[in-house]
C-alpha distance (Angstrom), angle and dihedral (degrees) to the residues before:
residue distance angle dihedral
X1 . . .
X2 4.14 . .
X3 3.00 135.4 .
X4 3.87 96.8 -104.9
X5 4.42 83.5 62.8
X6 3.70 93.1 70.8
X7 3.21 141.6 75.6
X8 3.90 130.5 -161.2
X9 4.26 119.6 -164.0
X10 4.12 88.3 160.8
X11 3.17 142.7 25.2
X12 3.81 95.9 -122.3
X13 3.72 95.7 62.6
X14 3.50 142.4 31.8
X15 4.26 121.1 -153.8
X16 3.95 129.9 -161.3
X17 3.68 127.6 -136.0
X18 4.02 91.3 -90.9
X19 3.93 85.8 62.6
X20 4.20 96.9 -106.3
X21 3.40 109.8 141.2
X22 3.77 124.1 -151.7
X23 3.91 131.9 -148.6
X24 3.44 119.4 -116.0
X25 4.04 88.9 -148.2
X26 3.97 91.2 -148.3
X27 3.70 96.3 75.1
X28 3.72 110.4 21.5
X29 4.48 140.9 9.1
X30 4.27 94.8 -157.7
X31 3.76 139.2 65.0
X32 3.90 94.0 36.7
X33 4.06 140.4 82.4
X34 3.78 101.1 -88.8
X35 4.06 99.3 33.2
X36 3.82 88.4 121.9
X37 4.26 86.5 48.6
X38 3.66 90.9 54.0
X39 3.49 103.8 34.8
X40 3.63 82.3 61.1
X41 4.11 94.7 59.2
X42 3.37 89.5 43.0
X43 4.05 95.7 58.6
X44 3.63 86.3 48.7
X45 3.46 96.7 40.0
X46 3.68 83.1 54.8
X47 3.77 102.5 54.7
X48 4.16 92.1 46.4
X49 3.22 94.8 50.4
X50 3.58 98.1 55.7
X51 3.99 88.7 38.7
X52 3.85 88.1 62.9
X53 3.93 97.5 29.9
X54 3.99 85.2 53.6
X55 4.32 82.6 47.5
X56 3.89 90.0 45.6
X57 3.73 93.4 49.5
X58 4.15 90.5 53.7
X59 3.59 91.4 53.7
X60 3.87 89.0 51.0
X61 3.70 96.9 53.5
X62 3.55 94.3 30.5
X63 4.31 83.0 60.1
X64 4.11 105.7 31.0
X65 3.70 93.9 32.9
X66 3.76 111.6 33.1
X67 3.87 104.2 24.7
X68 3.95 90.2 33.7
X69 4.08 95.1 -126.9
X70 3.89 121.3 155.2
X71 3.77 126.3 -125.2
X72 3.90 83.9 -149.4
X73 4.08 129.7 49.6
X74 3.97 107.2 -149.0
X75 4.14 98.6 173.2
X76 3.69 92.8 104.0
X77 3.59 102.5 43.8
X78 3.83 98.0 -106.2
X79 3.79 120.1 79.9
X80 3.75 109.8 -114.0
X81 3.55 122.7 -173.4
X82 3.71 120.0 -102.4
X83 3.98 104.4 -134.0
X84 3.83 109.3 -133.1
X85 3.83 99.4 31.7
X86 4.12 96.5 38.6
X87 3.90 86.2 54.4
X88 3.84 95.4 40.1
X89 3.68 86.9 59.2
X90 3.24 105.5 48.4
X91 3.46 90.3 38.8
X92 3.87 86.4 68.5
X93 3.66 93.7 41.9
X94 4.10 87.7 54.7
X95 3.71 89.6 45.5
X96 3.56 113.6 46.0
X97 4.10 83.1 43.6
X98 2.98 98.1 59.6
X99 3.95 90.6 50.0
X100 3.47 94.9 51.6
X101 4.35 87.5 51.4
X102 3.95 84.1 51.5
X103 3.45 90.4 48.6
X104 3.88 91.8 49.8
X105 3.82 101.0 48.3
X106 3.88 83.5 46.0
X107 3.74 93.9 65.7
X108 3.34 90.9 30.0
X109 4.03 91.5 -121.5
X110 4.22 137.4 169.4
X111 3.87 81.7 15.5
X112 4.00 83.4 -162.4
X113 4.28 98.5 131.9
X114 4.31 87.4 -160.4
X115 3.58 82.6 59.9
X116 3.94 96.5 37.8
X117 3.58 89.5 47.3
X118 4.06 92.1 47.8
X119 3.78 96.9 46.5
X120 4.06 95.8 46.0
X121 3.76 85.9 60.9
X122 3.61 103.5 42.0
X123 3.68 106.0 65.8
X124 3.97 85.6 52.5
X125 3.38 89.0 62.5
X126 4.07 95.2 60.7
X127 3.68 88.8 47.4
X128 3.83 96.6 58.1
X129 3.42 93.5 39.1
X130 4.41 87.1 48.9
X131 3.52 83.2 65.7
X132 3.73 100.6 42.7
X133 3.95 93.4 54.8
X134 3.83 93.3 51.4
X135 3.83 98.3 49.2
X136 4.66 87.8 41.4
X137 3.86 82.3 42.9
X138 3.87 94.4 50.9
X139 3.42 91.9 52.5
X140 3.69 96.6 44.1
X141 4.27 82.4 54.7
X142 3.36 95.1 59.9
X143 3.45 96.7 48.4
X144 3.92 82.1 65.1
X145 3.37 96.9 45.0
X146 3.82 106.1 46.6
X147 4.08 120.1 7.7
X148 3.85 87.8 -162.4
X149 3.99 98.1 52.0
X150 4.10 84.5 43.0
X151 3.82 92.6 55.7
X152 3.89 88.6 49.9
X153 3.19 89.0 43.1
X154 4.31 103.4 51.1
X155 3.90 119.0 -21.2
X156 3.77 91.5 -158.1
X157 3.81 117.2 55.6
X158 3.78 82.8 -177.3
X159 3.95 87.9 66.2
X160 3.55 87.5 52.4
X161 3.88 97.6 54.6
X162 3.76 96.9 40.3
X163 4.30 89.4 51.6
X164 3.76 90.4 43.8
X165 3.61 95.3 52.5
X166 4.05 91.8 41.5
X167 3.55 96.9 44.3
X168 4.14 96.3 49.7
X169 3.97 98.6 31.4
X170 4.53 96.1 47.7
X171 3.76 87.0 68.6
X172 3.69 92.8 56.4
X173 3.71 96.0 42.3
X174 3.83 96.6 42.6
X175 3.72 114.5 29.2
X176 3.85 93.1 40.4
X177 3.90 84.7 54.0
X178 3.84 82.9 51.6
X179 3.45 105.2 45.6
X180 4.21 97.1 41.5
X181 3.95 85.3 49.9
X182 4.16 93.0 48.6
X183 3.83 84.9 54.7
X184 3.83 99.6 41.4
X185 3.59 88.2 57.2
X186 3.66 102.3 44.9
X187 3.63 82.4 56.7
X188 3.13 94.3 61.6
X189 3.56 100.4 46.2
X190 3.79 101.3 -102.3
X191 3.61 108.1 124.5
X192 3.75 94.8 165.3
X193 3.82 100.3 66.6
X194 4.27 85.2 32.5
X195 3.58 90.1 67.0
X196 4.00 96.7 36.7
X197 3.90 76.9 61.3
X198 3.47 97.7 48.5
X199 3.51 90.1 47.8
X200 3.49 91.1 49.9
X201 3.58 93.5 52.2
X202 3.80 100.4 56.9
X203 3.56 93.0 45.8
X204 3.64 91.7 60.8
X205 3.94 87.7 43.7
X206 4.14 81.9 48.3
X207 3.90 92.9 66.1
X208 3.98 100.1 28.5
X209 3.53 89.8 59.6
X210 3.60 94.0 36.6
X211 3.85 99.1 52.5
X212 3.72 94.8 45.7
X213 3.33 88.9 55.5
X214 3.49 93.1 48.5
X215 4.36 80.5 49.9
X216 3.40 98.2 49.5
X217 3.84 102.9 47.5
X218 3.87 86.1 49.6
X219 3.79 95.4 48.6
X220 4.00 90.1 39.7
X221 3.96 96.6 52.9
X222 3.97 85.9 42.9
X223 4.11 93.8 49.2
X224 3.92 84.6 44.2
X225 3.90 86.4 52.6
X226 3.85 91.3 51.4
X227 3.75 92.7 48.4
X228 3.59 90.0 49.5
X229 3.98 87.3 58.4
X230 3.82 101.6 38.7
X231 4.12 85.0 53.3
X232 3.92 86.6 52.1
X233 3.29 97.7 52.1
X234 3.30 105.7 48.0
X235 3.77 92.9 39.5
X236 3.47 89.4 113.1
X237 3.43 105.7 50.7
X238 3.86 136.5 61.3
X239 3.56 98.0 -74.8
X240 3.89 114.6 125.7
X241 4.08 102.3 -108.9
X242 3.89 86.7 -174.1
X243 3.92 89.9 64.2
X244 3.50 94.2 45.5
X245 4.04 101.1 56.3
X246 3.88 87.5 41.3
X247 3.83 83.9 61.2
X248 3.85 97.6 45.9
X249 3.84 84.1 42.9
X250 3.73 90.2 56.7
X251 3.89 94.3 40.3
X252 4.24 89.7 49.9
X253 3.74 83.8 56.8
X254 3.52 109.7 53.0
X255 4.17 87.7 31.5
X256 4.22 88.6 65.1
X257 3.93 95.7 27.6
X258 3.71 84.8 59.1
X259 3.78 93.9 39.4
X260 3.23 99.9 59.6
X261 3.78 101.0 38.6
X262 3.74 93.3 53.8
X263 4.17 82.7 48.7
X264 3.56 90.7 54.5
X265 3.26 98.5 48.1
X266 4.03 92.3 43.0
X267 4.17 86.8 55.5
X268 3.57 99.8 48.2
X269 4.17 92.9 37.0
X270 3.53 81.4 58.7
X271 3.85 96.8 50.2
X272 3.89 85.9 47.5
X273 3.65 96.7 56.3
X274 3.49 97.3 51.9
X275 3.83 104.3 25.3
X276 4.00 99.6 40.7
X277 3.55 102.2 134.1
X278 3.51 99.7 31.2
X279 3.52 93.9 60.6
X280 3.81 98.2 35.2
X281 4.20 81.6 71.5
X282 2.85 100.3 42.3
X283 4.15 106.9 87.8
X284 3.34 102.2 -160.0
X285 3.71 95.4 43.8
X286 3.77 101.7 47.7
X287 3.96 90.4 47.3
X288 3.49 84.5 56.4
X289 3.70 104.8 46.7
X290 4.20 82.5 48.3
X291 3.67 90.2 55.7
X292 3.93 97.5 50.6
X293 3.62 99.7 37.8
X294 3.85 96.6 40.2
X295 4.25 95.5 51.1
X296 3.90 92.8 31.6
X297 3.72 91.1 83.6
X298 3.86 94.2 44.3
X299 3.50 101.6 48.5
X300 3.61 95.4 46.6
X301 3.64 83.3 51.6
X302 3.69 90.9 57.4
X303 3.97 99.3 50.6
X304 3.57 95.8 47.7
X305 3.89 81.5 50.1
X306 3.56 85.1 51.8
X307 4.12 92.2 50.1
X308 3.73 91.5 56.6
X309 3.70 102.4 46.1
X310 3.74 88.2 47.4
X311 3.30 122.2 124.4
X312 4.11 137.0 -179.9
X313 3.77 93.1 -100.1
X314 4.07 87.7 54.4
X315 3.54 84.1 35.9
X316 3.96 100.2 53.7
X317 3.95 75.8 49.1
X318 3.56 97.8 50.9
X319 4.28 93.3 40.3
X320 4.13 86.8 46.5
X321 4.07 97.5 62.8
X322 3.65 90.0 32.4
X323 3.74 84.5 58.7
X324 3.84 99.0 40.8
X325 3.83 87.0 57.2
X326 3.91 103.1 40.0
X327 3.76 95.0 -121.9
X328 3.49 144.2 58.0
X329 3.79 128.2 53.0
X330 3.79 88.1 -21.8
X331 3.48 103.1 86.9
X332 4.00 94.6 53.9
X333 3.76 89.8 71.5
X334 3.74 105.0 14.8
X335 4.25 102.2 48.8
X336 4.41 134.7 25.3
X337 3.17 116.3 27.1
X338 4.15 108.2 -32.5
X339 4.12 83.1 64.4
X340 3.48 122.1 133.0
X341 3.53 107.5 -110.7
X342 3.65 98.3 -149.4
X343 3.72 115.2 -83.9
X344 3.77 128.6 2.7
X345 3.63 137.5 -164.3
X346 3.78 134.4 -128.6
X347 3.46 110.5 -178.4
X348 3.89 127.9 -149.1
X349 3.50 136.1 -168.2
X350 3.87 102.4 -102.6
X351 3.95 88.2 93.1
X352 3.66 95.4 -88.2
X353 3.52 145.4 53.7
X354 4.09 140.4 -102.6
X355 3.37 117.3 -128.4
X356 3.44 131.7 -148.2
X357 3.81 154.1 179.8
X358 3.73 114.9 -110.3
X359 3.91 113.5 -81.2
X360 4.03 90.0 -112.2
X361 4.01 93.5 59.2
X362 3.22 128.9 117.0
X363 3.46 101.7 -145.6
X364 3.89 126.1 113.2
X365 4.27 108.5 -90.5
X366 3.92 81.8 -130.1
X367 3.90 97.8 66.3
X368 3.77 94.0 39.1
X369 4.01 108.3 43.3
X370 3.51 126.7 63.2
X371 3.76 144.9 161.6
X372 3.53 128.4 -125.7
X373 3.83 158.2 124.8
X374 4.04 85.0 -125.9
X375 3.92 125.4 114.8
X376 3.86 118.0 -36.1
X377 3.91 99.2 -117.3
X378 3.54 103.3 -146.0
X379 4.33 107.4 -136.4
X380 3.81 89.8 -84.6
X381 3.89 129.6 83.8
X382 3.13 122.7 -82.4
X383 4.08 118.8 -134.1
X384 4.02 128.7 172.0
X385 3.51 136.2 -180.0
X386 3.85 129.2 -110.3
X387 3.54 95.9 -104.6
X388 3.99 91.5 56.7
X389 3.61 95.2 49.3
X390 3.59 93.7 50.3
X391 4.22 87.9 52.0
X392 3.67 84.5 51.4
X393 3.90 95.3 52.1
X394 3.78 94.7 39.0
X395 4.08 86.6 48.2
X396 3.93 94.8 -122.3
X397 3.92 101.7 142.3
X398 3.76 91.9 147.8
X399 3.72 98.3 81.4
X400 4.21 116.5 95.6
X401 3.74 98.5 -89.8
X402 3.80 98.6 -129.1
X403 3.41 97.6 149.1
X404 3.80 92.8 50.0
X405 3.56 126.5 151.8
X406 3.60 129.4 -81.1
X407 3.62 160.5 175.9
X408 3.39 124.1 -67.3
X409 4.01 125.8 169.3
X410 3.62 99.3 -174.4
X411 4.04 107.4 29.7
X412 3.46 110.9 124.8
X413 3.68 135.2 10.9
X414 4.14 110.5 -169.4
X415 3.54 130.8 70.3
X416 3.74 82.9 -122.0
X417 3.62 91.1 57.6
X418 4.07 88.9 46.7
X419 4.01 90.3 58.5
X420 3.37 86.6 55.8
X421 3.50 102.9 55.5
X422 3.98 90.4 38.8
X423 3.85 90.2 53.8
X424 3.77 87.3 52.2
X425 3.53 95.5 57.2
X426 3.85 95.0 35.6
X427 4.20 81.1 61.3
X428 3.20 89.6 48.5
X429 3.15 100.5 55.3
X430 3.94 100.4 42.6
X431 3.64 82.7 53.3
X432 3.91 101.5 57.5
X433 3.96 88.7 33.9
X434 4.58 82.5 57.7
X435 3.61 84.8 46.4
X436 3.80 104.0 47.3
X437 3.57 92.6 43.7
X438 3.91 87.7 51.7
X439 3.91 118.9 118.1
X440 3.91 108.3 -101.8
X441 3.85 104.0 -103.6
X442 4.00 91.7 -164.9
X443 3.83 109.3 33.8
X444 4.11 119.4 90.7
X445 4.20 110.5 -135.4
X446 3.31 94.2 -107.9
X447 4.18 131.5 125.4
X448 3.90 111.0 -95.7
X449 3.61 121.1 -87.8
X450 4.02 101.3 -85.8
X451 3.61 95.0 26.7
X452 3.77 120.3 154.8
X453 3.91 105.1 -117.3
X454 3.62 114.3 -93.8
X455 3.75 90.5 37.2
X456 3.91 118.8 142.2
X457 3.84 116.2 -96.9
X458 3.96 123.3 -94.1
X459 3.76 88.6 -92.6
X460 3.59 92.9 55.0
X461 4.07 91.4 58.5
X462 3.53 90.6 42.8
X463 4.03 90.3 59.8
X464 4.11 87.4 43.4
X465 4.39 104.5 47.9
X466 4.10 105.5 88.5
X467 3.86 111.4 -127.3
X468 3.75 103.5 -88.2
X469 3.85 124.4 -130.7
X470 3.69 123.3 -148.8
X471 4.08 123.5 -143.4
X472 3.77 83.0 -114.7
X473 4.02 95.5 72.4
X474 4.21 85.3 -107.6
X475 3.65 122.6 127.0
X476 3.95 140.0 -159.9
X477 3.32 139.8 -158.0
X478 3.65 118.4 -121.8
X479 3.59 91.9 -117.1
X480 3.57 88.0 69.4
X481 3.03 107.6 38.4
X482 4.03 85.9 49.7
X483 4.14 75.7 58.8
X484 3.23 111.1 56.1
X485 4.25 94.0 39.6
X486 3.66 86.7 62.7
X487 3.98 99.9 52.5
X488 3.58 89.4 -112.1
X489 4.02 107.0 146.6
């Protein structure tokens, strides 16, 4: 069908030369061929967006009221957005919005098309600029956190600022101009410049949505880069790795969730502008279109949702089926660099340390933690040879320990094969724990040589000394090491 076949009284709807009319979706669901079709989205449309605008709002109040976090960052003089809570509330803004505009085309209320026109557009606006503020207020956070990262990350905070407060206030400014124009000429009965307007409109949409994704797929695989390096560095020291993945875990989320909803709705913008009418009558087409561009917004809504709430149980989850399949999520936390290198250690204060399984296994956190005042396992696996284990099991820790454990990147690669190695340890363990906590066969219970009088006898010292751990990964009891401070052979 051209061009020349239709025929277009209103803005609202377009009819053919057989006298069908056809909804355009945007401004009204009745008096047209696919009222029944859109009503439809719009119902649903209706009850997600509340879902995840009721969701949003939690998060909100759960972070400005109960943990006492700003939406706004005032230290420097300029209000920068704070990442989580500016996007949480505009996220509700956007959300429950749009379910009150699905709610109005449904009952076909204030039939005013300005206003129609003006109040499709708006809630857009507080969507884009929801994902703006998170990815200008992550990059204002780590300028807090880390000077170095920050200068890799932007030299200029001044940059930063002046793009943030472009990119989310030119939507407001020039697509509300748009969209209020469009309807104030359909009023009046001037289709012609209506639809230059509309056209206008979703070609500015077209490259606001297109360069921010553009922005935000860029500054996402940089921030993951980052991540990647702070969690090397500090591998080795106390920092908690766990913590660390879960973030870039969260941040990979929201990065492609965002990605690819700004890309969809850059594509099909585009089509819009240029193919309006053409896909307007065209049923199958325009019921289409409504369908992407009217859940887009919600669903994205509902897996950066997702990305906030999540935590390492839900993310063990996520990383285990991501895993089992060879794509997805998975390989963030379970392959490259953000792997779990075998075992790694958290210590505590009770003199030792407990060990556990990288936070993306799958195995059960009863076989892979423990407590104890055992060796320090040092954030690698742990392998031994026959002969040790069977000195372990017999109790003979005496013997030169040339067959010791050690490190070993690339060892195993099963969860079967991880049991193993865990069991090992846990044996070895239990077995210098029995031994330590032995009675001393060859000491008399008397007070060290030295000893103030009153002091408790040898035995009494020997209960009291922690296990000590040498730099070399080997461990004593505190018998012996009571031993061989006293000159004893």
């Amino acid at each position: 069908m051209s061009l020349m076949d239709v025929e277009q009284t209103n803005l609202w709807t377009v009819c053919d030369v057989d006298g069908v009319c056809h909804c355009d979706w945007r401004l009204t669901a009745s008096g047209c061929e696919q009222q029944e079709t859109i009503k439809i989205i719009y119902i649903v449309n209706a009850a997600l967006s509340g879902f995840v605008g009721c969701l949003a709002l939690w998060i909100s109040y759960h972070r400005i009221i109960v943990l006492k976090q700003d939406i706004l960052d005032f230290r420097t003089g300029f209000p920068r957005p704070k990442p989580i809570e500016s996007m949480a509330v505009m996220g509700t803004i956007f959300n429950f919005l749009r379910m009150a505009h699905a709610i109005i085309l449904t009952v076909d209320g204030i039939p005013n098309v300005a206003f129609r026109s003006f109040f499709f557009e708006f809630p857009w606006q507080f969507g884009f600029g929801a994902l703006a503020c998170y990815f200008f207020g992550i990059a204002h956070t780590l300028s807090d956190s880390s000077k170095i990262i920050y200068d890799n990350w932007v030299r200029s905070p001044i940059i930063i600022d002046g793009t943030c407060v472009a990119i989310i206030s030119l939507p407001f400014i020039t697509n509300n101009i748009c969209a209020i124009a469009a309807g104030v000429f359909a009023v009046q009965g001037n289709i012609h410049m209506a639809t230059k307007f509309t056209d206008a409109l979703y070609c500015f949409w077209t490259f606001y949505t297109g360069t921010l994704a553009i922005i935000i797929l860029y500054a996402g695989i940089r921030l993951l880069r980052l991540l990647r390096s702070h969690l090397l560095e500090k591998s080795e020291g106390r920092v908690n790795v766990a913590k660390v993945k879960l973030g870039a875990l969260k941040v990979q989320i929201i990065v492609f969730t965002a990605f690819i909803c700004l890309g969809v709705f850059a594509i099909i913008l585009g089509l819009y502008a240029a193919l309006r009418i053409p896909i307007t009558v065209n049923k199958a087409y325009n019921g289409v279109i409504a369908a992407i561009w009217t859940y887009d917004g919600a669903l994205a809504t509902a897996f950066i949702e997702f990305a906030i709430v999540l935590n390492p149980r839900i993310a063990t989850l996520a990383s285990a089926f991501g895993s089992s399949s060879g794509t997805g999520l998975g390989k963030l936390s379970s392959s490259g660099p953000f792997a779990s290198q075998g075992v790694t250690s958290n210590y505590t204060s009770n003199f030792g340390n407990s060990v556990t399984l990288g936070a993306t296994s799958t195995t059960d956190q009863k076989d892979t933690k423990w407590n104890g005042r055992g060796s320090i396992v040092s954030g690698w696996t742990l392998t031994g040879s026959d002969a040790t284990r069977s000195k372990v099991q017999s109790g003979d820790l005496g013997s030169p320990r040339g067959d010791s454990f050690h490190y070993n990147r690339h060892e195993f690669g099963s969860d079967h094969q991880i049991r193993s190695r865990i069991e090992e340890e846990q044996i070895h363990y239990n077995a210098l724990t029995s031994i330590a906590r032995a009675p001393p066969r060859n000491t008399s219970p008397t007070s060290p040589p030295g000893s103030p009088p009153g002091s408790p006898p040898l035995e009494d010292y020997r209960y009291r000394m922690p296990d000590m751990t040498f730099n070399d990964g080997s461990t004593t009891s505190s018998a012996t090491y009571l031993t061989h401070h006293q000159g004893h052979p």
